[in-house]
N, C-alpha and C positions, 0 to 999 in steps of 0.2 A: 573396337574392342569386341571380341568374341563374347556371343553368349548362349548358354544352352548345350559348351560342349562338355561332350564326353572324357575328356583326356583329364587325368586323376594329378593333381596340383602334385608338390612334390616328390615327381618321379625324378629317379635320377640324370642328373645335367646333359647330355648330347657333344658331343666332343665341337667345342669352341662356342657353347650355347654360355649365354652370361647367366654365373650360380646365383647372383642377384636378383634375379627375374622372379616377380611374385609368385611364379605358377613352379619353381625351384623350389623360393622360400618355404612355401606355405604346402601342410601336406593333408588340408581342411577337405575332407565332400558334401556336397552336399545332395543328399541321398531323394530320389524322385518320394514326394508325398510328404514331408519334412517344409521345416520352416527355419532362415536364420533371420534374425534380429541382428543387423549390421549398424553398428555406429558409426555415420559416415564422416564423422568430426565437422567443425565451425563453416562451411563451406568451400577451399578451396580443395577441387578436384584431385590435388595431392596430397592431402592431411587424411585423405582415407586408409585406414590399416592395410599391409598386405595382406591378411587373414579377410578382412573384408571384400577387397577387390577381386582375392581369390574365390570367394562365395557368388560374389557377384557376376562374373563371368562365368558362370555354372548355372545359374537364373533359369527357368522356365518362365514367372512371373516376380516382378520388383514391382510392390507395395512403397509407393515414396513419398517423403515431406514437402513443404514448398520451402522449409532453409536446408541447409547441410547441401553436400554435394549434386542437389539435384540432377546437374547438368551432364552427370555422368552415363544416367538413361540415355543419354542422346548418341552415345556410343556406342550401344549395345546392338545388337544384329535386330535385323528387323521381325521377327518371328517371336520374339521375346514383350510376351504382354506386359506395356508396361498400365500400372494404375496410380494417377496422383491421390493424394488424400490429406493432401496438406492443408491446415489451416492458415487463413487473410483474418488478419484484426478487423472488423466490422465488416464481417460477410460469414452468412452462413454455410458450416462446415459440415462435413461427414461425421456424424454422430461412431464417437470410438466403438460402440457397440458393433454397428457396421462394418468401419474397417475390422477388429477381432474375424467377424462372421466371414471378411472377403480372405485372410490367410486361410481359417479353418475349411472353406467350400474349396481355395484351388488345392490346398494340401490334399484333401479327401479326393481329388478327381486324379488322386498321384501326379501334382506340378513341383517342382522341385522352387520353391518361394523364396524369395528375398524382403524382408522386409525394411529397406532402408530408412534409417533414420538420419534426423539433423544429431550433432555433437556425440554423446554416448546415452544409449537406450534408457539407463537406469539413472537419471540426474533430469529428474521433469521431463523425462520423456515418453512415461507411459507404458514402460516398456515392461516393467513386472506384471499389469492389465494382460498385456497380449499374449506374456509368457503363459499367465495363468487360464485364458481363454485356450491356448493351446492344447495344454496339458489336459484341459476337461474335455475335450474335443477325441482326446487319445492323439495326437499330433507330436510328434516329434519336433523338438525347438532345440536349436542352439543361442548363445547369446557371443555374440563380439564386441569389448566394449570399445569406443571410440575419444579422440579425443575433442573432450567438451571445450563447450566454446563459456564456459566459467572460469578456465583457468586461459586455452587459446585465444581468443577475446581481448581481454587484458595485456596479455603478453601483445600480441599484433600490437596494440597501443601503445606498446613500452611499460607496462607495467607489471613489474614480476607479482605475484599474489603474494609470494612468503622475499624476504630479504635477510640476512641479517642482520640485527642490530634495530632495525624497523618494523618488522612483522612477522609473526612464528605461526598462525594460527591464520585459517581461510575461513570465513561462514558462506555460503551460498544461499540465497533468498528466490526462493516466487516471489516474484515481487506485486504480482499480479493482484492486488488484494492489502489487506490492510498488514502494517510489520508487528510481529511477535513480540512478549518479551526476551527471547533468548537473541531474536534479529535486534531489538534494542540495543540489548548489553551488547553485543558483537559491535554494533557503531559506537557505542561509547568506550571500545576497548581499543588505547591507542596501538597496542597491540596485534590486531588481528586484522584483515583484510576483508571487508562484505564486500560479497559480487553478491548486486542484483540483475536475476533476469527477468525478462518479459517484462520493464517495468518503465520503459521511459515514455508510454503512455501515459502513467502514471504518476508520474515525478512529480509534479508539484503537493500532489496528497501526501506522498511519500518523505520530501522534505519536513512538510507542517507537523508531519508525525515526528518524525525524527527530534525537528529543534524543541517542538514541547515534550520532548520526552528527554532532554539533557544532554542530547548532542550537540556537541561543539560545533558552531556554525563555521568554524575557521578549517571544517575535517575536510582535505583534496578528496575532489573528485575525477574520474576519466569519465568519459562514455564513448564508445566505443559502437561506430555503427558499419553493418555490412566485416566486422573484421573477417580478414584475412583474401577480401575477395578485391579485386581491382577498383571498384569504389569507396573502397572502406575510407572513414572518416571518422577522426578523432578529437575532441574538445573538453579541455580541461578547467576547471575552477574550482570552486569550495561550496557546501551545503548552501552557506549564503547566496552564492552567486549561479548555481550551475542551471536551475529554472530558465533565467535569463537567456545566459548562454545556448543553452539546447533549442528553446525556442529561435535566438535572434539567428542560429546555424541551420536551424529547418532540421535539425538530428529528429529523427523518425525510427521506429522500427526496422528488420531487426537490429537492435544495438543491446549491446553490456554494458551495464553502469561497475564502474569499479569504487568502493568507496575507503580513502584510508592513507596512510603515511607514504606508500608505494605511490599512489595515482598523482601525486605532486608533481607540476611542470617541471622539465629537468631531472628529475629523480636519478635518473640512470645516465644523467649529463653533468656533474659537478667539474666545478671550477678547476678541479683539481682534486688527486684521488685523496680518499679518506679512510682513516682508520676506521673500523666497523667494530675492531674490538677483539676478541677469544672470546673462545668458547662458544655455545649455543643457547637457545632455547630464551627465555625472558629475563635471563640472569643476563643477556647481551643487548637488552632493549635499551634504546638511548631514550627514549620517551618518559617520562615520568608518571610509573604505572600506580603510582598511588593517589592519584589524582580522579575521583570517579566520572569528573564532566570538566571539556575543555583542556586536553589535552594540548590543541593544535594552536589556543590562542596568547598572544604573548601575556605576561603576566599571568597572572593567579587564575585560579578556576574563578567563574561566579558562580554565587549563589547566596544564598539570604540566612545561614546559619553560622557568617563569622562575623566580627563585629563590623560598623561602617558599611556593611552591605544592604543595600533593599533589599526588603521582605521577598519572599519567592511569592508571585500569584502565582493558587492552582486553583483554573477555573475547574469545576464540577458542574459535569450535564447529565442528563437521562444516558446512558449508552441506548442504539440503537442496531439493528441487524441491516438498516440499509446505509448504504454507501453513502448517498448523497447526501443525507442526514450528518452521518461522519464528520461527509469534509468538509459542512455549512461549520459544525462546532468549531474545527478545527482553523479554518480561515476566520471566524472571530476573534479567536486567540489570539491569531496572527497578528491581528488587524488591532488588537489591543495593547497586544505588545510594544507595537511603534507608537504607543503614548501614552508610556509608562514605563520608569524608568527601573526596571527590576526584569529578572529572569520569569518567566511566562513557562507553566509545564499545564498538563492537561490531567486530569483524571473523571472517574465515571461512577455514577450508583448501576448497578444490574449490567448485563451484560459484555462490555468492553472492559478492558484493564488499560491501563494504569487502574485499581480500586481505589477511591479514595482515602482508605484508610492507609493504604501503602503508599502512595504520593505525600500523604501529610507525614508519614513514620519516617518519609526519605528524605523530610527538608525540615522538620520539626524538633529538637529533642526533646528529653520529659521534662515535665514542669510541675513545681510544688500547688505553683500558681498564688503563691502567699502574699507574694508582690505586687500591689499594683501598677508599678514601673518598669515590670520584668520584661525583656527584649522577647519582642517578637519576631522568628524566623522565619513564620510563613501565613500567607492572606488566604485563607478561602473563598473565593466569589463565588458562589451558586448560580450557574447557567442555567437558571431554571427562574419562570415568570409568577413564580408564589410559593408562600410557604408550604406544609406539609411532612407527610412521613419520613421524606430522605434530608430537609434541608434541618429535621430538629433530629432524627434518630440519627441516619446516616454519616450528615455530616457534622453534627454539633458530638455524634460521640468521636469522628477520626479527630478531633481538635481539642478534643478533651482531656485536660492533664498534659499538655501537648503546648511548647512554644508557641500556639498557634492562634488565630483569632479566625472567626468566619463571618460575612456581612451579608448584610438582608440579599433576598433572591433579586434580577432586575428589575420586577415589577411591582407595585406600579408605578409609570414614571410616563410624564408627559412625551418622552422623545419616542416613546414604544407606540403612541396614539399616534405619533407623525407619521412612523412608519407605515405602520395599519393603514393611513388613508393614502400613503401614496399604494400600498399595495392597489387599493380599490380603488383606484382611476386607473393602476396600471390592466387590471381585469376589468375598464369599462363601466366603472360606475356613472349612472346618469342621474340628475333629478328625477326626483319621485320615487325610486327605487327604495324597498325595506331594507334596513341593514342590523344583519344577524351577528355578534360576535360570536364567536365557537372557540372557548378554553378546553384542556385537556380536562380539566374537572378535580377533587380533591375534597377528601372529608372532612379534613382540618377545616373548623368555622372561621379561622384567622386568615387561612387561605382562600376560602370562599369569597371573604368580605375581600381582600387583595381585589381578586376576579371583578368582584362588582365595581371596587374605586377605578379600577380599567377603562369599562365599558362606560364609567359615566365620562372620563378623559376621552375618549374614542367621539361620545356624542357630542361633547363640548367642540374639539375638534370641527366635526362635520355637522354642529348644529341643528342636529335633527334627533331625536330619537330611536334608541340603537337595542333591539335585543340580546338575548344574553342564553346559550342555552351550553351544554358541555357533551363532551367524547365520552365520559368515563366517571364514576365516582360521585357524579352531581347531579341534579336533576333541576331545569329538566332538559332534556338532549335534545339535542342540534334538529333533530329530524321533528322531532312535536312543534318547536321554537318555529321552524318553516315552515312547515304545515298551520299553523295556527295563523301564520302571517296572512296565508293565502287566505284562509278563511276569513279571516278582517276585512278580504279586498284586496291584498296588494298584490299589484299586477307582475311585478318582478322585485326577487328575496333575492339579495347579493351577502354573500356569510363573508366576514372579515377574519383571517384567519389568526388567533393567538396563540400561536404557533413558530419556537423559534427555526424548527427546519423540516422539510418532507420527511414522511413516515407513515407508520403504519395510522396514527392518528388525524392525518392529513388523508390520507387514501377512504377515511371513512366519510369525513365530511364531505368527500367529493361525489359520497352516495347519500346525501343528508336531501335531495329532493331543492335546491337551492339551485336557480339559473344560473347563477353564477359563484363560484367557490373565489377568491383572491388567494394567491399565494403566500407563506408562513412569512415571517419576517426577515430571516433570511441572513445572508451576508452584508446588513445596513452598515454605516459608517456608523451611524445613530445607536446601534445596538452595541458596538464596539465601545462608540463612545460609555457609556453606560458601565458596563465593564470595567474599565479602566477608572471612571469615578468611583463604582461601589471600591476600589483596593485603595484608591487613592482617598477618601475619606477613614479608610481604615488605618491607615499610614499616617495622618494628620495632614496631610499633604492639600 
């Protein structure tokens, strides 16, 4: 492939020249000192636009991804700078800043730039960043857009995004991070089609989210890796199953996950053709759109607000801004859910949504509450290790008036002290070592007194005498508590963390001056267990 030349794309054909030929089609320049933003589409070297190839062969320098058509640099004449700048999941990358600075320095030396991209520029690509680096720059930009690998992707797999009769509506997902409420509603919309990308790193968080959030575990999945390139590989299952699957297949990065009515094995291979119906739009959905959860499973929706059904558990945690935190919450749920026989959703005090009061308004309806026999729709468990501000304001008002009931917080409870000591053998507890518990802390005197019935469970446990000191709210903190230990004499302070997941709370005791910290409690079986008891005594059960 030529590049760097001079000859102006659509000039007129050559007598017996084919009018097919991109450099016919396309009548694009790309002017020296200028920059184009080419969408090179999903990887294969021919899903590139002619408008693009035609840019591309005009190159002084190509700025390129490590997905999308990369391999097309390799064609290009040899005088044509090329510069990678693609991001590797777990390896450090070229900060976007940099790349911006590398179009804007070769544009400004008058190089006529390519910036190729993976799928199309403006769909998680970054590509409005670059434009708008340009244009501050005084740099001339064009934009090509390409075809994404959100909708090519899926298709390579056999799965159209829109059908009729089956899905009218596309959501596309970052999946890279935690799912929205509008990414929510879109999976619980049998109706519409989520592509997640960049997310099958992530999938197992992404699932947990999903099914505590009222996705129907029976919704098909594709996933879809390398589409469209000679390795591409594709496996299919449902929210319940696709974890498994992606794992037992080794499916890796890049890949699309397609989530929805379409990505169903066979979809676009029936027994024999079917009627799809007239007309358009969701007035042609076969699915049953009135149905808010459970869609895909046979019989009825579950959920805990018709009669004969178990109560919905929504467990309530602290929200937190770190991830791992998250998914500690979230695989407890999980883990509670398989014992306990009712629908499991999630909600949060402060920062994360689901809000608890909108989880409880979503499974709850009003109540006179005049009745002491009156059916209860939905269980509160408080993911939280004591009472306090959110488990009496927070959550005793989303339950208020409200079909709803809420049981004590998990603590205290013998199984929480098991925990706690295997943490500290698993961080190396030895005889003779002082042992600190470190609670989050709280003003409530009820929750306080919680705190202490803990720490004597903790010492009964490990038979020895256990301090007590807090993060926040209580006194006295963790750091005097260890300090004061040392002063006594004791040669090594080991802090037991009561703590259900890492955070910002965890990160301080690990500056509390303690040889050693043990890690929060964690994703325990025992902590689960717990869980499932506080709903299951609420239930009568």
């Amino acid at each position: 492939m030529a590049g760097g030349s001079d000859t102006a794309p659509g000039s007129p054909a050559r007598p017996g020249s084919d009018p097919l030929d991109a450099s016919a089609l396309s009548t694009t320049r790309l002017e020296p000192g200028t920059v184009a933003l080419v969408g090179g589409g999903p990887g294969a070297l021919d899903l590139i636009t002619v408008r693009g190839l035609a840019l591309l062969r005009q190159a002084d320098v190509v700025v390129v991804d490590r997905l999308g058509p990369a391999g097309l640099t390799e064609l290009l004449d040899e005088h044509v700078e090329i510069i990678p700048v693609g991001k590797t999941p777990g390896v450090a990358s070229i900060p976007q800043a940099e790349i911006e600075q590398v179009l804007v320095e070769r544009a400004r030396a008058g190089k006529r730039v390519v910036r190729l991209k993976g799928g199309d520029p403006f769909l998680l690509g970054r590509g409005g960043e670059e434009v708008l680096a340009c244009r501050a720059a005084g740099i001339d930009v064009q934009v090509v857009p390409g075809v994404s690998s959100s909708i090519a992707g899926p298709a390579a797999g056999d799965v159209p995004v829109t059908h009729r009769g089956t899905a009218v509506a596309l959501h596309v997902v970052n999946a890279h991070g935690d799912l929205g409420p509008a990414d929510l509603a879109a999976l619980r919309d049998a109706g519409t089609t989520t592509v997640l990308m960049m997310g099958v790193e992530w999938l197992p968080r992404l699932v947990a989210q999903a099914t505590l959030n009222g996705v129907d575990p029976a919704t098909p999945v594709a996933v879809v890796q390398s589409a469209t390139m000679l390795e591409q590989r594709c496996v299919r299952g449902t929210l319940a199953t696709i974890v498994e699957t992606v794992e037992r297949e080794q499916i890796t990065s890049p890949a699309v996950i397609a989530v929805g009515g379409t990505a169903a094995e066979g979809f676009l291979a029936p027994p024999e053709p079917q009627e799809t119906g007239r007309g358009a739009g969701r007035d042609n959905l076969t699915a049953p759109q009135e149905q808010a959860e459970h869609p895909f499973s046979a019989g009825d929706a579950q959920g805990g607000d018709a009669p004969g059904r178990s109560p919905v558990l929504i467990g309530c945690a602290h929200g937190t801004r770190f991830r791992a935190g998250r998914d500690v919450i979230r695989e407890l749920l999980v883990m509670a859910a398989e014992l306990v026989d009712a629908p499991v959703r999630e909600s949060f005090v402060d920062i994360q949504a689901p809000a608890i009061e909108d989880a409880v308004a979503a499974h709850a309806g009003p109540s006179d509450a005049t009745r002491l026999d009156a059916p209860v729709s939905a269980v509160v468990v408080p993911v939280l290790l004591s009472t306090g501000y959110h488990v009496r304001k927070d959550i005793g008002g989303a339950v208020r008036g409200r079909t709803a009931v809420a049981t004590a917080p998990l603590g205290p409870d013998e199984r929480l002290a098991t925990v706690m000591v295997e943490r500290l053998r698993e961080a190396g507890l030895s005889k003779g070592d002082t042992v600190v518990m470190a609670a989050a802390g709280t003003s409530d005197p009820d929750g306080v007194a919680m705190v202490e019935q803990m720490r004597d469970l903790l010492a009964g446990a490990l038979e020895t005498e256990v301090g007590l000191g807090y993060v926040a709210a209580s006194a006295p903190d963790v750091a005097t508590v260890v300090r004061q230990a040392r002063q006594a004499g004791a040669e090594r302070v080991v802090v037991a963390s009561y703590m259900l997941a890492p955070g910002h709370f965890q990160k301080k005791l690990e500056a509390s001056g303690a040889d050693v910290v043990a890690r929060p409690l964690g994703t325990h079986p025992l902590v689960a267990e717990v869980i499932a008891d506080r709903y299951r005594a609420a239930v009568g059960d």
